[in-house]
BAZASE-956983 format. One record per residue (C-alpha): residue in one letter; x negated, y, z negated. Coordinates in nm, 4 decimals. Each point is the difference from the previous one (the first is absolute). Example, Ala and Ser with C-alpha at 12.3 -4.5 7.8 and 13.67 -1.06 7.14 Angstrom:
REM BAZASE-956983
(node a; (-1.2300; -0.4500; -0.7800));
(node s; (-0.1370; 0.3440; 0.0660));
***
This chain:
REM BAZASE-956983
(node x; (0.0000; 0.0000; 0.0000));
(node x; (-0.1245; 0.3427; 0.0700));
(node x; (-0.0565; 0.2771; -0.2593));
(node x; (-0.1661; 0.3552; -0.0321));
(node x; (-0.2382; -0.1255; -0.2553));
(node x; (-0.0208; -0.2501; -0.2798));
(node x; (-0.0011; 0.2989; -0.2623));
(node x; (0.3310; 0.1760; 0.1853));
(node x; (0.3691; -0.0923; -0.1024));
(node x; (0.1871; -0.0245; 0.2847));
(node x; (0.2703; 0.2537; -0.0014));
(node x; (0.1998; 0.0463; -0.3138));
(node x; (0.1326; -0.4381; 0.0663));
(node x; (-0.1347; -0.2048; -0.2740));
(node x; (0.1007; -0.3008; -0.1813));
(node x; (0.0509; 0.0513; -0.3500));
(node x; (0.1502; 0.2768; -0.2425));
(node x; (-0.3555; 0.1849; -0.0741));
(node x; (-0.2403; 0.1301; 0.2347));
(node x; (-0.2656; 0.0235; -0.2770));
(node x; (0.0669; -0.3575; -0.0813));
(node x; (0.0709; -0.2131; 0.2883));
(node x; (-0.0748; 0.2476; 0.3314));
(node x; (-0.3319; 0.0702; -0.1360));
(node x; (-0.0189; -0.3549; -0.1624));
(node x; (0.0397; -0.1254; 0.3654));
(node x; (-0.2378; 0.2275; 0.1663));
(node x; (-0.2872; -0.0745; -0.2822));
(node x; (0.0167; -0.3887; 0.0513));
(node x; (0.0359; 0.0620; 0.4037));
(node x; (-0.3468; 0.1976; -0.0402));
(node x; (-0.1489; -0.2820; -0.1399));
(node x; (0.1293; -0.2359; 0.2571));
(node x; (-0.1288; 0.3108; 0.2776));
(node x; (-0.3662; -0.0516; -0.2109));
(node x; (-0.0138; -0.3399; -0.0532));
(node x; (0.0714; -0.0584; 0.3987));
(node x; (0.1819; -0.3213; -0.0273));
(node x; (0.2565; -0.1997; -0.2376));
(node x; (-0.1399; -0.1098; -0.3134));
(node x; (0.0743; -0.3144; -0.1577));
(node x; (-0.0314; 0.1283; -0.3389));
(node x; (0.1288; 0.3782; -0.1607));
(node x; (-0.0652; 0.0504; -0.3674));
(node x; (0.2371; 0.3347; -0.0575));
(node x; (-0.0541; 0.2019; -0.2969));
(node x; (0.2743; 0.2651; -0.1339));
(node x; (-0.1252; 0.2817; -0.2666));
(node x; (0.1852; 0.2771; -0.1423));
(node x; (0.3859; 0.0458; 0.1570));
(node x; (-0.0366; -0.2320; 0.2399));
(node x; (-0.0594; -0.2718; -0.2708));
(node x; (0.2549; 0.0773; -0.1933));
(node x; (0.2741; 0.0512; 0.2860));
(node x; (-0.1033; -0.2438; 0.3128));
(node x; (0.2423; -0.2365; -0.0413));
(node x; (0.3013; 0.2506; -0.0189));
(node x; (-0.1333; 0.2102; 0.2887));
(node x; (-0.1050; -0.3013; 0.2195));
(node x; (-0.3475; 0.1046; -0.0248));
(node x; (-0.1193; -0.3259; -0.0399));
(node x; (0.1594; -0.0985; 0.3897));
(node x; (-0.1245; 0.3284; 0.1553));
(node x; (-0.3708; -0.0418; -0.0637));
(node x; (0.0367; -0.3523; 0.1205));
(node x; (0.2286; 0.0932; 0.3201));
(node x; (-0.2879; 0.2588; 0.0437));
(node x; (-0.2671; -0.3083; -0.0064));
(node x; (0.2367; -0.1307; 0.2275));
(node x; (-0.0597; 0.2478; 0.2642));
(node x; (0.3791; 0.0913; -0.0510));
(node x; (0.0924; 0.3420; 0.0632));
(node x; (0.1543; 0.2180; -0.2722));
(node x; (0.3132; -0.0089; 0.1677));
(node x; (-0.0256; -0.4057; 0.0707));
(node x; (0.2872; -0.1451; -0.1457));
(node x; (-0.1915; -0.3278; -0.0302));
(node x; (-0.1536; 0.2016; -0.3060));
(node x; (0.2742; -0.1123; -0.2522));
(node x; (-0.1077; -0.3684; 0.0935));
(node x; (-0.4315; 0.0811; -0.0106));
(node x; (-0.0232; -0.2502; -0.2525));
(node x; (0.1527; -0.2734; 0.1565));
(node x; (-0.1893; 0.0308; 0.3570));
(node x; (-0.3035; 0.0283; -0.1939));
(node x; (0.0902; -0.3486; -0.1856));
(node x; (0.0923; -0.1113; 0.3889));
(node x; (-0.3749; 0.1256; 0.1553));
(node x; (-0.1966; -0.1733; -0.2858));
(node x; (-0.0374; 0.3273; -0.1747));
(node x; (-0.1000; -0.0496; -0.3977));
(node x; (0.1420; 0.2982; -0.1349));
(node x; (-0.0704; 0.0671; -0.4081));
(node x; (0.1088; 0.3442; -0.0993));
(node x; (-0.1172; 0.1404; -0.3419));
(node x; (0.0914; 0.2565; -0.2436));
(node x; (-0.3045; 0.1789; -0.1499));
(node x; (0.0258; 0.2699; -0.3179));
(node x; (-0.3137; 0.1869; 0.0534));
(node x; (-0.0008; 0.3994; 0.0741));
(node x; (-0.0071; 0.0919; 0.3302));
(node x; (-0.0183; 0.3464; 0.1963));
(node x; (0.3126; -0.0175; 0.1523));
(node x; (0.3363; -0.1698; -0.1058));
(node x; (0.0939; -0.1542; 0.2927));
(node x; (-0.3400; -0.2361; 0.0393));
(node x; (-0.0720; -0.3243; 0.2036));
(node x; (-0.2823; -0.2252; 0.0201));
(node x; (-0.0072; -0.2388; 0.2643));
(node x; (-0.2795; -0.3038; 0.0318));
(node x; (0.0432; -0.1974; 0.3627));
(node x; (-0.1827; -0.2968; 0.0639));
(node x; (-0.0201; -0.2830; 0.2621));
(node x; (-0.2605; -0.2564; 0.1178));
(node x; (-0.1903; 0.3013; 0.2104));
(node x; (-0.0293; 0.2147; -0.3325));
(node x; (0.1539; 0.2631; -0.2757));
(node x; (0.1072; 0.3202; -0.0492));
(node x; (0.1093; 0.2394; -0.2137));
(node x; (0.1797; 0.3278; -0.0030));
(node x; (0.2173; 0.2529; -0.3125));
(node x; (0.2077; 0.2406; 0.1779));
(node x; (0.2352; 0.2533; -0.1266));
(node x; (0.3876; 0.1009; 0.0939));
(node x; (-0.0123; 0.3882; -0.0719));
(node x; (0.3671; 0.0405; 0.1553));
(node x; (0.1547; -0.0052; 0.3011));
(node x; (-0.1076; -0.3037; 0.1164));
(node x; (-0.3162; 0.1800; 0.0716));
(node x; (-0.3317; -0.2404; -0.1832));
(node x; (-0.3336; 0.0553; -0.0596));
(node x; (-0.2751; -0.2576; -0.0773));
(node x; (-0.2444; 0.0419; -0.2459));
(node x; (-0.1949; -0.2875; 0.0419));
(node x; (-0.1400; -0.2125; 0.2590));
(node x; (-0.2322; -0.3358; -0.1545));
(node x; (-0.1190; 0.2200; -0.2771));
(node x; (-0.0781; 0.3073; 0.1692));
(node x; (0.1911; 0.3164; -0.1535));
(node x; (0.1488; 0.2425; 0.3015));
(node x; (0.2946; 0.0920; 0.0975));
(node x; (0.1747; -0.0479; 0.3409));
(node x; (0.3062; 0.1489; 0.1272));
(node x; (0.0360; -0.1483; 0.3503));
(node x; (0.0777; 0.3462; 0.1228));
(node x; (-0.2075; -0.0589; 0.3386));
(node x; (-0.1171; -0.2677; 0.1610));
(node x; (-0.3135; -0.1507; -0.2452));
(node x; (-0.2968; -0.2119; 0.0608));
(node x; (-0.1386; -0.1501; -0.3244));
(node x; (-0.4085; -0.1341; 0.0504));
(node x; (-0.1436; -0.2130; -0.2780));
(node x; (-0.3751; 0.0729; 0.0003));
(node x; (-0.3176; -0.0160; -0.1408));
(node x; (-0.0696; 0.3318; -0.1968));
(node x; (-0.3377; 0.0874; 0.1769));
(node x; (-0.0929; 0.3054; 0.2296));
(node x; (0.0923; 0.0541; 0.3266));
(node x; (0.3255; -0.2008; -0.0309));
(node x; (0.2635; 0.2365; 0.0333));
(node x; (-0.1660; 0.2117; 0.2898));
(node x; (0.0269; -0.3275; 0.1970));
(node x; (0.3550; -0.0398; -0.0622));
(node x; (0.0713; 0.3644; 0.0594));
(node x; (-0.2119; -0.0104; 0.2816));
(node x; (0.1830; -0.2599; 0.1844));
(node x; (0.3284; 0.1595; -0.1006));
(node x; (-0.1304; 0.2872; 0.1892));
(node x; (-0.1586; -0.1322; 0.3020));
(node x; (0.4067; -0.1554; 0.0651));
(node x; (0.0986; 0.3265; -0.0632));
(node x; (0.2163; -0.1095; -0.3382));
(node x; (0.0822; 0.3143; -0.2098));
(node x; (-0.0682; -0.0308; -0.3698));
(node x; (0.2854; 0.1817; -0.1988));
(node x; (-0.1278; -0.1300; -0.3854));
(node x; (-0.2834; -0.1887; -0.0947));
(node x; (-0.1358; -0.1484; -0.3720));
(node x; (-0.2336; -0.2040; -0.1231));
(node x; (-0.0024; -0.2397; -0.2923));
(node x; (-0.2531; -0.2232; -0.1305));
(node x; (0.0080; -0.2275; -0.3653));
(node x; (-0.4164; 0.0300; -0.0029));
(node x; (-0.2462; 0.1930; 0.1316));
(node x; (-0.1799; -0.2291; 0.3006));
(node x; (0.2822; -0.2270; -0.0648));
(node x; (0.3418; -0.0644; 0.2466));
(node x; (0.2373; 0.3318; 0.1143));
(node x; (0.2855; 0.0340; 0.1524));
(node x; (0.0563; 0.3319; 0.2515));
(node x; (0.3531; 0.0931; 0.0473));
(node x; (0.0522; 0.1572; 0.3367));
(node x; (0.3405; 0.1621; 0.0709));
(node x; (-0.0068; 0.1014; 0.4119));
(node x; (0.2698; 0.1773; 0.1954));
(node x; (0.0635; -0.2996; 0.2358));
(node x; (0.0166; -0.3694; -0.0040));
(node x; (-0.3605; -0.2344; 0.1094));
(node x; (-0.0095; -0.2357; 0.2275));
(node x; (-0.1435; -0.3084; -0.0468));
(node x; (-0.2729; 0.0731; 0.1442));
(node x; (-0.1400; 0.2638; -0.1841));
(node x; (0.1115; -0.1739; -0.3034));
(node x; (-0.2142; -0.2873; 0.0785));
(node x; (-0.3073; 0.2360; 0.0990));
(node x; (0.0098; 0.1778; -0.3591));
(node x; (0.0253; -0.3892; -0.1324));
(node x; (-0.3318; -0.1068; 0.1822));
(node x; (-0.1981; 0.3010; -0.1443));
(node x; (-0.2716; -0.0483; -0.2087));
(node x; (0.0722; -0.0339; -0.3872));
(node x; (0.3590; 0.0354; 0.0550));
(node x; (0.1802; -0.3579; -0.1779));
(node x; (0.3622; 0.0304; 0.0675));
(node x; (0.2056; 0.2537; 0.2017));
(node x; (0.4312; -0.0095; -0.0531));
(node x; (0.1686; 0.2513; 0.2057));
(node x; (0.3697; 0.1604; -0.1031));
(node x; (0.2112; 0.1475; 0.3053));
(node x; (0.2857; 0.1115; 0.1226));
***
């Protein structure tokens, strides 16, 4: 099914009788299906603050998985996530958790098949509009305004004048760029927000670059 973006609720149609809690709670576990790049067979959910204390009322629980799902926001097939999951092998185990977070409305999400893991926390701020605040232990925060491209690389010079570089050379405009990195010398992630969607090509160019480990690319 087409869409704008994984971060955009389509049009004021949702399933569900919160935005905050089941629009956003949709478009936070269909980010991490966007990241991840495939179905998982496993999805460890944890809820903190509101959304612990209120998933099961607000079908909270069914959007993040419908979301997992690849299921639109307005996918009717949301009220049933759980059971397709069940169908498609999916192990689903969704958690409570009492710690403090930053933001009420909080969701940590941990997918995992035979190819590998990963794990996300994003935030519902309203509207159905998200934001996540973590990516595999690296503290940022993406909107999904724009068109991204997300590099895992080794923290060493020269690294991010390559990738720039060969944004450039295809004539890619960059519209918001960051850096993060958990060490010095160690692994970083550059987020790269750009005013129009790669092609596979120049997303496989920036992948064979030197130092660069992983590249996942967010469009349109």
């Amino acid at each position: 099914m087409k869409y704008k973006s994984v971060f955009d609720i389509i049009g004021p149609v949702m399933i569900g009788p919160s935005s905050s809690h089941t629009a956003g709670a949709a478009r936070i576990g269909r980010i991490a299906r966007s990241l991840f790049g495939r179905e998982p067979k496993k999805a460890v959910i944890t809820f903190y603050g509101s959304f612990a204390k209120t998933y099961k009322g607000h079908g909270t629980d069914v959007a993040i998985v419908g979301g997992i799902l690849d299921f639109d926001t307005s996918d009717e097939r949301i009220i049933k996530a759980l059971e397709f999951a069940k169908n498609d092998g999916i192990v689903i185990s969704i958690k409570e958790d009492e710690a403090l977070t930053d933001h009420p409305n909080t969701a940590r999400i941990h997918l995992s098949d035979e190819k590998g893991e990963m794990e996300l926390v994003g935030i519902s701020i309203g509207g159905g509009k998200v934001e996540i605040v973590e990516l595999n232990g690296y503290k940022l925060r993406l909107t999904g305004v724009n068109p991204a491209l997300l590099v895992v690389h080794q923290d060493t010079f020269g690294v991010i004048a390559s990738v720039t570089n060969a944004l450039t050379k295809h004539e890619v405009n960059i519209g918001y760029m960051e850096v993060y990195r958990q060490d010095k010398g160690k692994e970083a992630l550059m987020i790269i927000e750009v005013d129009q969607n790669l092609s596979e090509k120049i997303v496989q160019e920036v992948s064979k670059l030197e130092h660069v480990i992983k590249v996942i690319e967010i469009h349109d």
